[in-house]
N, CA, C and O atoms as a Tinker XYZ file with bonds, in Angstrom:
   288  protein
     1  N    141.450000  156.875000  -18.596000    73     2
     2  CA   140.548000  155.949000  -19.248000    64     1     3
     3  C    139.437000  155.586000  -18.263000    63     2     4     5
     4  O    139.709000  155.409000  -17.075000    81     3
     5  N    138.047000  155.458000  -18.786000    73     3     6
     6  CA   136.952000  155.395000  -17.900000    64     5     7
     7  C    136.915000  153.790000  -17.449000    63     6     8     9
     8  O    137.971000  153.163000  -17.368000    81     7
     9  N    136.048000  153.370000  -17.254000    73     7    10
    10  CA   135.642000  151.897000  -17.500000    64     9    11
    11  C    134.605000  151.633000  -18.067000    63    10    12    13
    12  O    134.012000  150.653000  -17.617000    81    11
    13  N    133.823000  152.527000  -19.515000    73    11    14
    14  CA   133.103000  152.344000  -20.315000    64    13    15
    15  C    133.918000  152.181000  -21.741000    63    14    16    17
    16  O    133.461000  151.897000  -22.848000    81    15
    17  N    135.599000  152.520000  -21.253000    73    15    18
    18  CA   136.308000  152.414000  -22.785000    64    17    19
    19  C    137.371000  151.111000  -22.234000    63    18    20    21
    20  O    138.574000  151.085000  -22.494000    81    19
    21  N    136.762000  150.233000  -21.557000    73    19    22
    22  CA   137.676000  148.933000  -21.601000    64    21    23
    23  C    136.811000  148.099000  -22.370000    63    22    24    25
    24  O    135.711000  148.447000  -22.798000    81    23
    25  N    137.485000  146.703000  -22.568000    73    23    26
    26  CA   136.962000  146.095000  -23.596000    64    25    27
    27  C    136.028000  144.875000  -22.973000    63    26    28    29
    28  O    135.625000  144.878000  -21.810000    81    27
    29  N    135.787000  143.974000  -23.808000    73    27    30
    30  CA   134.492000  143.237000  -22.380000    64    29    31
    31  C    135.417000  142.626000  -21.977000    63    30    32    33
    32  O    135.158000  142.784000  -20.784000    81    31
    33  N    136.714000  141.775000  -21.971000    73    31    34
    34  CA   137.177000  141.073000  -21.153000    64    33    35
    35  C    138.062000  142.193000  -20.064000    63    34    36    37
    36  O    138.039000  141.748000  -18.917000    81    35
    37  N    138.596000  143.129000  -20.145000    73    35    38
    38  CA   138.225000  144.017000  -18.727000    64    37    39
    39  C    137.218000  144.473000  -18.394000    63    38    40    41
    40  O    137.234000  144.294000  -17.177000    81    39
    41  N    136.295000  144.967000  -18.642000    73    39    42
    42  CA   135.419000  144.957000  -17.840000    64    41    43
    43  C    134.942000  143.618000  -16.950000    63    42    44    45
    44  O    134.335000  143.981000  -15.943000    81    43
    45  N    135.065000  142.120000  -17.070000    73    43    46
    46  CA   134.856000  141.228000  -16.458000    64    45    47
    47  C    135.917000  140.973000  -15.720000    63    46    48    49
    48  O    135.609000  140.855000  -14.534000    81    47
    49  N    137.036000  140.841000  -15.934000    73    47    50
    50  CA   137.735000  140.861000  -14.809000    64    49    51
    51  C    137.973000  142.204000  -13.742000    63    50    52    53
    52  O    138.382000  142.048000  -12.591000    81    51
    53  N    137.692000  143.340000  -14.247000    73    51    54
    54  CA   137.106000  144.240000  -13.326000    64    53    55
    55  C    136.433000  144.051000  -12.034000    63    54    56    57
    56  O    136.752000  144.210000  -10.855000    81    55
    57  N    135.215000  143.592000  -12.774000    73    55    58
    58  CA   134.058000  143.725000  -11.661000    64    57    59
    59  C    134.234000  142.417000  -10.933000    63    58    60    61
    60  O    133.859000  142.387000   -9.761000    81    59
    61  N    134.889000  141.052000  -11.610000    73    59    62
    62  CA   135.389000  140.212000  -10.697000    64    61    63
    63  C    136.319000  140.542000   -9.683000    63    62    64    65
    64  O    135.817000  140.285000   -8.589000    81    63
    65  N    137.436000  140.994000   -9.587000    73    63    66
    66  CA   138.387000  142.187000   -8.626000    64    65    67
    67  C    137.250000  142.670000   -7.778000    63    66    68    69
    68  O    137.269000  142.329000   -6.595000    81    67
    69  N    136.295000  143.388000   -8.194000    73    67    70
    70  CA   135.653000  144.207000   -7.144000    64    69    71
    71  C    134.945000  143.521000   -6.754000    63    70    72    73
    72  O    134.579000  143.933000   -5.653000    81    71
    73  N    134.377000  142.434000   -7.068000    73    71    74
    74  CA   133.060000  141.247000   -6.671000    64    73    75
    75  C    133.621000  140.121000   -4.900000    63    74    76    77
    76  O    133.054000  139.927000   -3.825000    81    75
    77  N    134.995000  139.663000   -5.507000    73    75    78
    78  CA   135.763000  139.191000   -4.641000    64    77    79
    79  C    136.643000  139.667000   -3.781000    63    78    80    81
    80  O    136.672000  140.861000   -4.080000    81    79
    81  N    137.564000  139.472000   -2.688000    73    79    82
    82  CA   138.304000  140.187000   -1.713000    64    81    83
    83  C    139.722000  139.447000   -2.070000    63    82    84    85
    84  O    139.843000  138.393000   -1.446000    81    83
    85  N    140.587000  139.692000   -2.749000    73    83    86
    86  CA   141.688000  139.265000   -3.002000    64    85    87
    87  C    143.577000  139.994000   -2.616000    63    86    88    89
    88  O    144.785000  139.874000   -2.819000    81    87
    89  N    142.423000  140.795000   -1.895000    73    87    90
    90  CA   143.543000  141.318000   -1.076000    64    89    91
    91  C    143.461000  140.731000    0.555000    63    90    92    93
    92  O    144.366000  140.970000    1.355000    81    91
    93  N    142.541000  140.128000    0.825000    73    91    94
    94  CA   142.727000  139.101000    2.311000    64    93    95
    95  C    143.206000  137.795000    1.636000    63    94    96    97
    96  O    144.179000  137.119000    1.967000    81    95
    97  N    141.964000  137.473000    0.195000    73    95    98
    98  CA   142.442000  136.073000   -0.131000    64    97    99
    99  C    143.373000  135.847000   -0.966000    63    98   100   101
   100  O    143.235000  136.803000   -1.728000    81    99
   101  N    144.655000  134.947000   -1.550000    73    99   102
   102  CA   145.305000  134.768000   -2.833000    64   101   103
   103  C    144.478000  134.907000   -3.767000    63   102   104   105
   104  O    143.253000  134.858000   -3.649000    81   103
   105  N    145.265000  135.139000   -5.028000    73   103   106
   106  CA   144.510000  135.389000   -6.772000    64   105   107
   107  C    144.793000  134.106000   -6.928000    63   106   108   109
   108  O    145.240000  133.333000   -6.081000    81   107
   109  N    144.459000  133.849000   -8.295000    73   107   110
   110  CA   144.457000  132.682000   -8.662000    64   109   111
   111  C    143.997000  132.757000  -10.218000    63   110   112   113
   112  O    142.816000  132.893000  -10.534000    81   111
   113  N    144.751000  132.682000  -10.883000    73   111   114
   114  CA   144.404000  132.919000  -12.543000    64   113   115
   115  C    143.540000  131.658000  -12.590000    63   114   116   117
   116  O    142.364000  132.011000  -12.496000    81   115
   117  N    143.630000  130.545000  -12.679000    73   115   118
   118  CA   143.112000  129.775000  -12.911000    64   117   119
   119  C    141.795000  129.691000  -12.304000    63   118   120   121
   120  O    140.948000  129.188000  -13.043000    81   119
   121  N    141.422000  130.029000  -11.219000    73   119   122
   122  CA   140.320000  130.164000  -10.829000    64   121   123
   123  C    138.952000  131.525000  -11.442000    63   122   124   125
   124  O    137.722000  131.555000  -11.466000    81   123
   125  N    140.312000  132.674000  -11.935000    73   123   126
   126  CA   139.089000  133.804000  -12.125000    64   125   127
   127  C    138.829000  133.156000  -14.088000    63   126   128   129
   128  O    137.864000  133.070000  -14.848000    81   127
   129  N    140.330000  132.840000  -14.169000    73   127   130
   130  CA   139.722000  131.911000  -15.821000    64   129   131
   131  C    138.556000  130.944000  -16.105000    63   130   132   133
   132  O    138.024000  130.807000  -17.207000    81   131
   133  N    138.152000  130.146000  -14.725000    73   131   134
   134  CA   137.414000  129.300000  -14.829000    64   133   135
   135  C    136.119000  129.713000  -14.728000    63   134   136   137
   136  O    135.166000  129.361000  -15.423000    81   135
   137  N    136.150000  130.624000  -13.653000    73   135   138
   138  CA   134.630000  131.662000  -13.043000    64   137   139
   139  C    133.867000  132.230000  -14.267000    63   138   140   141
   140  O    132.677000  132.132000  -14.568000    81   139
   141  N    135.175000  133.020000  -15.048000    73   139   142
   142  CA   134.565000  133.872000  -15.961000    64   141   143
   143  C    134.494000  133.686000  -17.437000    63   142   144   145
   144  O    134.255000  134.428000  -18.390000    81   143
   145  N    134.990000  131.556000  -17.170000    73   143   146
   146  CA   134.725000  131.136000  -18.743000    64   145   147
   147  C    135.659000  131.804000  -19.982000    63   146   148   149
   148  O    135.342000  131.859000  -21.170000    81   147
   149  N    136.719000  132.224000  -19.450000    73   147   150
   150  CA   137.797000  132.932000  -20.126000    64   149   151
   151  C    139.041000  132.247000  -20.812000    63   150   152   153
   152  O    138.729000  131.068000  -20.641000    81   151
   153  N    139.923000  132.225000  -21.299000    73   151   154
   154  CA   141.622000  131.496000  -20.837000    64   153   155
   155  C    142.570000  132.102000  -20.061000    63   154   156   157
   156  O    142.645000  133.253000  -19.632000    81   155
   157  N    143.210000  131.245000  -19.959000    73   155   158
   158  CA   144.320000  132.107000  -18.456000    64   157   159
   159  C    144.961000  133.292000  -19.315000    63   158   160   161
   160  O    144.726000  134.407000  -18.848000    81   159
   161  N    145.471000  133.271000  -20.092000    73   159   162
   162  CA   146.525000  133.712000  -21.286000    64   161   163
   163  C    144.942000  135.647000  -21.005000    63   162   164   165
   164  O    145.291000  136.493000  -20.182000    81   163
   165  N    144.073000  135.790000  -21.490000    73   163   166
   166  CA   143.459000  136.284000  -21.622000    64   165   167
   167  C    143.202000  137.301000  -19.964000    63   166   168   169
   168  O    143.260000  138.447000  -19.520000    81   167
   169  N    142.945000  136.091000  -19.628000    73   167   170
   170  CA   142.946000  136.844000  -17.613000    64   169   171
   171  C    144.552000  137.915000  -17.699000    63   170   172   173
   172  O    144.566000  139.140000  -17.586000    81   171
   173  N    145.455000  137.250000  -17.866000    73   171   174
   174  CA   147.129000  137.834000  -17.674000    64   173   175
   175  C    146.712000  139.412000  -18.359000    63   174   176   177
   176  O    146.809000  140.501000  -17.794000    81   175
   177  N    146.160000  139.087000  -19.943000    73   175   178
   178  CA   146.142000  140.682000  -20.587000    64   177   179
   179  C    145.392000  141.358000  -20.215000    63   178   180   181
   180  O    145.271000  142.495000  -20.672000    81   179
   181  N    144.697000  140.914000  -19.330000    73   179   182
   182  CA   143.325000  142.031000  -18.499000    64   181   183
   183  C    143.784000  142.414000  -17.949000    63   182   184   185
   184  O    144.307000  143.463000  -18.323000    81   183
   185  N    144.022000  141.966000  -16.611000    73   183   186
   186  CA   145.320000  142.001000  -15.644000    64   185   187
   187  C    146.297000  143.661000  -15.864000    63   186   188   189
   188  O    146.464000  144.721000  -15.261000    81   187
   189  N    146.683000  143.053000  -16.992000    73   187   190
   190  CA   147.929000  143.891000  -17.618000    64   189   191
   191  C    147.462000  145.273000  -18.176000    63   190   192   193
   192  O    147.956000  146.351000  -17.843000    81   191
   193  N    146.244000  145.065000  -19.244000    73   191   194
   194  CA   145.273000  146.316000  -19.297000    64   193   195
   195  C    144.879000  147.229000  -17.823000    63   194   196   197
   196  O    145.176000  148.422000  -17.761000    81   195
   197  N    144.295000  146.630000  -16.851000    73   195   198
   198  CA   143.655000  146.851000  -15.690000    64   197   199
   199  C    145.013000  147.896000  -15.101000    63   198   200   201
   200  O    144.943000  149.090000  -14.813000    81   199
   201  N    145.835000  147.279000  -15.063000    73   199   202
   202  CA   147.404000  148.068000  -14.138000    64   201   203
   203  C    147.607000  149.417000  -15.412000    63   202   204   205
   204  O    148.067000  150.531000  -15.158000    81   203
   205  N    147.308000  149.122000  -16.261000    73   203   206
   206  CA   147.702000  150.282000  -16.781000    64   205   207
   207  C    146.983000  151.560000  -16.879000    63   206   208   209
   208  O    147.182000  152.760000  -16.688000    81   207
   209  N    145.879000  150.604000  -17.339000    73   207   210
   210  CA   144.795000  151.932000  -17.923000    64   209   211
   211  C    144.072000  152.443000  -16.637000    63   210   212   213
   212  O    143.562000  153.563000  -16.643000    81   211
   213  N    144.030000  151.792000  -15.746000    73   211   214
   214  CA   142.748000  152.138000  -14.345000    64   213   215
   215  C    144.001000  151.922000  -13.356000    63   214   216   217
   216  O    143.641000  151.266000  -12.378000    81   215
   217  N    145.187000  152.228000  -13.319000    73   215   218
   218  CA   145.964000  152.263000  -12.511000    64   217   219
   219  C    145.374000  152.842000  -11.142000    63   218   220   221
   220  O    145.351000  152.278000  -10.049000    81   219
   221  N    144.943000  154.008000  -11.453000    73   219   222
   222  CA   144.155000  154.512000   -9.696000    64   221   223
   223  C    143.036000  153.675000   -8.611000    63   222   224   225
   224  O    142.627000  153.879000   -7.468000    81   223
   225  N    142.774000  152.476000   -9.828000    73   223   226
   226  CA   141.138000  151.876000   -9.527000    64   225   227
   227  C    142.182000  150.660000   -8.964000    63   226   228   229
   228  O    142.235000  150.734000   -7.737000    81   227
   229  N    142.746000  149.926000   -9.320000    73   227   230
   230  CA   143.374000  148.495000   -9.083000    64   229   231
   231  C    145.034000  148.679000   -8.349000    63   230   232   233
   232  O    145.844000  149.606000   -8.342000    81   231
   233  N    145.027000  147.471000   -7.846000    73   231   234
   234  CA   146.312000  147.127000   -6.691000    64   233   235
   235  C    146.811000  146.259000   -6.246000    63   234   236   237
   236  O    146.521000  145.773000   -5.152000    81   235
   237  N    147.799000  145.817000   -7.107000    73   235   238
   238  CA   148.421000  144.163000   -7.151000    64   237   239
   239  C    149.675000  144.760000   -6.482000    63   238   240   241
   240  O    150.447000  145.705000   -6.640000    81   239
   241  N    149.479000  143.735000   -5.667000    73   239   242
   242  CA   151.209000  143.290000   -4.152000    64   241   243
   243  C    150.854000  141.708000   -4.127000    63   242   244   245
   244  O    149.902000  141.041000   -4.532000    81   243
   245  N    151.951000  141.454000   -3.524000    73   243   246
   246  CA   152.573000  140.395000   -2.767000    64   245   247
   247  C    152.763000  139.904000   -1.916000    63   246   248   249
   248  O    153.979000  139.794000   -1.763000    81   247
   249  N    152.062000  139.360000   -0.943000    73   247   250
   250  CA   151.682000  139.064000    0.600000    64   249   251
   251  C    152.029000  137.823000    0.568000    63   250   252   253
   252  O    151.576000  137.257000   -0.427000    81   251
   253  N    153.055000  136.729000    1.696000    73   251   254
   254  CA   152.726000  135.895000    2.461000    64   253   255
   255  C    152.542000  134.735000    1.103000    63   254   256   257
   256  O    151.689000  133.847000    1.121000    81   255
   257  N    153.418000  134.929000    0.076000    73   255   258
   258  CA   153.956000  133.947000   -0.904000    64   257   259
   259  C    152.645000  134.052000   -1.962000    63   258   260   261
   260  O    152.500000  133.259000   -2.892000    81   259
   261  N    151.817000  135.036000   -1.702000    73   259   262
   262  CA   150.801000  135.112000   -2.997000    64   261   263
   263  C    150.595000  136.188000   -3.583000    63   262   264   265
   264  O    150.800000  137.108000   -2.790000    81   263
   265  N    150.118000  136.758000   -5.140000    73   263   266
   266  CA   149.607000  138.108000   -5.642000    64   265   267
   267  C    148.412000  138.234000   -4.769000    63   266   268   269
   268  O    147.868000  137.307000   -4.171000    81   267
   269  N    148.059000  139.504000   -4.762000    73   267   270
   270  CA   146.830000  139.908000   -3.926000    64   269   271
   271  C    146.600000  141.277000   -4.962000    63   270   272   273
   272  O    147.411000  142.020000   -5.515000    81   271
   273  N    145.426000  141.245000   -4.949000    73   271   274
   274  CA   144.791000  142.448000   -6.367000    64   273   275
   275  C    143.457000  143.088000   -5.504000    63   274   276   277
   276  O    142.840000  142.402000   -4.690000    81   275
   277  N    143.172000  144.260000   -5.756000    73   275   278
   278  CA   142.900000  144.970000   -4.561000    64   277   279
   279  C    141.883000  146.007000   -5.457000    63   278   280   281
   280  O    142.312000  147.155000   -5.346000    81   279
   281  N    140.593000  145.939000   -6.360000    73   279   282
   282  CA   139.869000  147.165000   -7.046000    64   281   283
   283  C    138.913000  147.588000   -6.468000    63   282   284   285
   284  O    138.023000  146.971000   -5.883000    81   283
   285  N    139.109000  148.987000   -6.657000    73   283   286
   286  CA   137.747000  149.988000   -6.363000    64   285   287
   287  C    137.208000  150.982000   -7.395000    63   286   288
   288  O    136.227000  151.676000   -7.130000    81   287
């Protein structure tokens, strides 16, 4: 799947992933919900789209008691 066949709320949390460094800093649903004028509930299914469909592009671990999400 490209990233011209995601829908607009992946594509915004996309380019938020790639905009920010969240693999030095913690994620924070609530924060990329707030940035991007979204609901949290909505961030989670992007999220969830993102790991699946662009699996090669995105990279969620667990560091030091936080998610860390990692796109290129």
């Amino acid at each position: 799947m490209a990233l011209s066949d995601l829908n607009t709320n992946d594509k915004k949390v996309y380019e938020y992933l790639k905009l920010y460094d969240f693999v030095e800093n913690p994620w924070s649903t609530k924060k990329a919900a707030k940035a991007l004028k979204m609901k949290e509930d909505d961030i989670y299914e992007s999220l969830s789209n993102l790991a699946e469909y662009m699996r090669n592009n995105i990279h969620i671990h667990y560091k030091d008691g936080s998610i860390r999400i990692g796109a290129n």
